[in-house]
N, C-alpha and C positions, 0 to 999 in steps of 0.2 A: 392419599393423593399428595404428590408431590408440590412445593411451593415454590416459583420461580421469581426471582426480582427482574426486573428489566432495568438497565439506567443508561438515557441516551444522551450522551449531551449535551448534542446540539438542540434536543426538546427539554432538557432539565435545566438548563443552564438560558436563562433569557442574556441571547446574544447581543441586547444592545443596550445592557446594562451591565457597563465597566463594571463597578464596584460589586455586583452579585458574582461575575466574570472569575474576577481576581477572586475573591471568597471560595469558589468552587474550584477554582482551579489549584489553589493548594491542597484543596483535600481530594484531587483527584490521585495522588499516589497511593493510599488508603484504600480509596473506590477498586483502584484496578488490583492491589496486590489482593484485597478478597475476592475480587472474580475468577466466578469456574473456568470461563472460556470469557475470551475480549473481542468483539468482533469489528473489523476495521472496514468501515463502508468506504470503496473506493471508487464505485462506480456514477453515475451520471444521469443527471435528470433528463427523464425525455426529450426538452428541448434540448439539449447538449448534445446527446449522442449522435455522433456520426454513421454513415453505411461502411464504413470498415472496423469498427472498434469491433469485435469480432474476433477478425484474422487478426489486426493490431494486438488486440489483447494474448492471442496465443505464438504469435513472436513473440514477445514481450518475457513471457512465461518458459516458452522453450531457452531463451536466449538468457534466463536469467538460473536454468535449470544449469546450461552446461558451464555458467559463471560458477556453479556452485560443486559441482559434481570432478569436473575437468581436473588435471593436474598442471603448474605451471606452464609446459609447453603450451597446452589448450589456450589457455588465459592467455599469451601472449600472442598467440597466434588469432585470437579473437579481439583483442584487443585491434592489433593491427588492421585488419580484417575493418572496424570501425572505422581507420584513420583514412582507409579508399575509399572515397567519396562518390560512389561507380551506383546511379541509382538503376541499374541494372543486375548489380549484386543485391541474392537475399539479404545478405549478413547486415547490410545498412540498412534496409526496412528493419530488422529487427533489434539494431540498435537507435533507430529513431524511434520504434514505437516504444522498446525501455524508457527513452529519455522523456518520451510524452508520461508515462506512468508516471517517473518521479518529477516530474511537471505538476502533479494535480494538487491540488490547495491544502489538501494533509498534511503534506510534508512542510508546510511553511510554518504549519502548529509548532509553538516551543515550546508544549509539551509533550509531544508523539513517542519519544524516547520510554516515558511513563508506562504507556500503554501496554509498547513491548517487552522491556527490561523487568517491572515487577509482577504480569500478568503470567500466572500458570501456562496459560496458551492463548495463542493470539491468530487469529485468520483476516486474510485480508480478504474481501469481497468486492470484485470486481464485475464489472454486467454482465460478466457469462461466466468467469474463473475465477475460483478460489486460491489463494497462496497462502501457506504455513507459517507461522513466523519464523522456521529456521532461515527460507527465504526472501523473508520481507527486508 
């Protein structure tokens, strides 16, 4: 039978004690480069969640798929696409609901870079989608 470790941090780490904080948080480079897989919770406590995070979540994902996939024309052309403010075009739902994603309290972590850059593989988890790290 196989043995698994769990290490969460926001339950390993008591948040409201700076100095255990700072102590843990530098040996979180260590932590993550031996993890098999790093799993990046980014989704939302039931009071939070909204009746669209859903659909928001899979613009968010489509829109972040053809950021990645597209060749310069695409990208510019999507980019653009952002700066018409036309809340009757898709293309700005689904660059608003991106910018809500990289909105959520994760990213304001100044160690998140950790997570992804020395972990073998990294998934994000979001309340219905998952995302890879090549796309995170």
């Amino acid at each position: 039978m196989a043995m698994y470790h769990l290490w969460v941090d926001a339950i390993c780490i008591n948040q409201k004690d700076d100095v255990e904080k700072a102590t843990q948080i530098s040996l979180m480079k260590e932590i993550y480069s031996f993890a098999e897989e790093v799993v990046i919770w980014l989704g939302f406590s039931a009071a939070e969640r909204g009746i669209d995070d859903q659909s928001n979540e899979k613009l968010a994902i489509d829109l972040i798929d053809e950021l990645t996939t597209g060749d310069d024309m695409d990208f510019n052309s999507l980019v653009r696409s952002a700066i018409r403010r036309d809340d009757a075009e898709p293309r700005w739902k689904a660059w608003k609901a991106f910018s809500d994603l990289l909105n959520h309290a994760w990213f304001e972590r100044l160690w998140i870079h950790q997570e992804l850059v020395v972990s073998s593989a990294a998934t994000a988890v979001l309340q219905y989608h998952t995302i890879p790290f090549p796309f995170i």
